[in-house]
C-alpha positions as CSV (number, residue, x, y, z in Angstrom):
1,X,0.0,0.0,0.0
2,X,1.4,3.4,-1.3
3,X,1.8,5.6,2.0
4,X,0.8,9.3,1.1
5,X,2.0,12.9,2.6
6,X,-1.8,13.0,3.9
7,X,-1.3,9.9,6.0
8,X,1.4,12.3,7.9
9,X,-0.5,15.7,7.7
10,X,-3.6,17.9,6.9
11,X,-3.9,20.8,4.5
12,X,-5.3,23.8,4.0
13,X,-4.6,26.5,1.1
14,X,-5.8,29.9,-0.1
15,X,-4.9,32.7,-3.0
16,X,-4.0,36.4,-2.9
17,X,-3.8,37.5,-6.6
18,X,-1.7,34.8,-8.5
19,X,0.2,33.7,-5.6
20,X,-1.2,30.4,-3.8
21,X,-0.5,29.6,0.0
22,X,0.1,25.8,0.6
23,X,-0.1,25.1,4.4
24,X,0.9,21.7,5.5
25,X,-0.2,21.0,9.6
26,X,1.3,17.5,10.9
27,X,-1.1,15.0,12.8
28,X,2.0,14.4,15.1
29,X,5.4,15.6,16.5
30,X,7.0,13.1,15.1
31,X,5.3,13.9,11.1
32,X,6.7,17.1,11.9
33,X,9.9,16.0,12.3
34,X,9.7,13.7,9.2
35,X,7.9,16.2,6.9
36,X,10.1,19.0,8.2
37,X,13.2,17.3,7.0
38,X,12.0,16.1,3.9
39,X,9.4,18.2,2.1
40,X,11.6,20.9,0.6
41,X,10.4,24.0,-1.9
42,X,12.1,22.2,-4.6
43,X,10.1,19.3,-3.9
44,X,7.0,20.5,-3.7
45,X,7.7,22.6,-7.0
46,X,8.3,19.8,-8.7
47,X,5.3,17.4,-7.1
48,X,3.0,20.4,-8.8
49,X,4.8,20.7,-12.1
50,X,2.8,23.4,-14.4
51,X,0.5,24.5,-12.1
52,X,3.4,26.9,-10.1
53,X,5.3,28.7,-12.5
54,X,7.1,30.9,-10.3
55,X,9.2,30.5,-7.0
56,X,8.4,28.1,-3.9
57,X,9.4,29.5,-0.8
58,X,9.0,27.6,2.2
59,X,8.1,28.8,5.7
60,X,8.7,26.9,9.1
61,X,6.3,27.3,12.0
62,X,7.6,25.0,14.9
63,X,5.2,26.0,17.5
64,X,2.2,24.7,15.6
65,X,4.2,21.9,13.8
66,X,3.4,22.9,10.3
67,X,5.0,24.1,7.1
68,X,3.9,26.8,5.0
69,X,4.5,27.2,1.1
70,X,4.2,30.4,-0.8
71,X,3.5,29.3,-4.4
72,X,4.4,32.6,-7.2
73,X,2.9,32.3,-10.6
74,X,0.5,29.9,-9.3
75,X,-2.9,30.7,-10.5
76,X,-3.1,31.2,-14.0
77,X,-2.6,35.2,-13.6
78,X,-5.6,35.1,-10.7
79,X,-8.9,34.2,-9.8
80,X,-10.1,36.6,-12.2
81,X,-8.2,35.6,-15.3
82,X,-7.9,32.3,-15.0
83,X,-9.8,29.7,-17.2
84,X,-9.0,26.8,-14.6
85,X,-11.8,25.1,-12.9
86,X,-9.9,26.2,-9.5
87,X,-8.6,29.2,-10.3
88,X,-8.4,30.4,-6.4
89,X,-5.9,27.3,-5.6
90,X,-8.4,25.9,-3.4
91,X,-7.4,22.5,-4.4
92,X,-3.5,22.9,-4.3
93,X,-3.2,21.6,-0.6
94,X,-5.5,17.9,-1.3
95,X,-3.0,17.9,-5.0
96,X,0.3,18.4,-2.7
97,X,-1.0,15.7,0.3
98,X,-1.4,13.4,-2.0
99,X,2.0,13.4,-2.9
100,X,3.4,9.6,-2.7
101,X,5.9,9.7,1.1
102,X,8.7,7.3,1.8
């Protein structure tokens, strides 16, 4: 059975403009641990592939065990240009935790 990054965590994400916020909130101290050292900007640039165009900067927040991604150039120019069925980014989080984990 393939474990997934939403066995380890929950999600939540939202949108300012084209820029899509990717918050990743572990079930346990020790998912923090394990998600902190290995879900990386890079990686989580490359689990989305097209959909973030731009830079991935990642954000630690140790006292509520969770990791928060700043996605640029990821809406399709923003909720009011975009021709994507979720141009707000709404869906980015449930994409990124199901992201097959080792």
């Amino acid at each position: 059975m393939t474990k997934r990054l939403y066995d380890l965590a929950y999600g939540r994400s939202g949108d300012k403009g084209n820029i899509a916020n990717i918050s990743v909130i572990a079930r346990t101290p020790e998912a923090y641990q394990d998600i902190k050292a290995k879900l990386t900007a890079e990686r989580v640039k490359t689990h989305l592939g097209n959909l973030v165009r731009g830079k991935v900067i990642r954000y630690e927040l140790d006292n509520i065990e969770a990791l928060n991604f700043v996605c640029y150039e990821a809406l399709d120019g923003g909720a009011t240009r975009s021709l994507r069925i979720d141009g707000l980014g709404k869906s980015l989080a449930g994409a990124l935790l199901y992201m097959e984990w080792e």
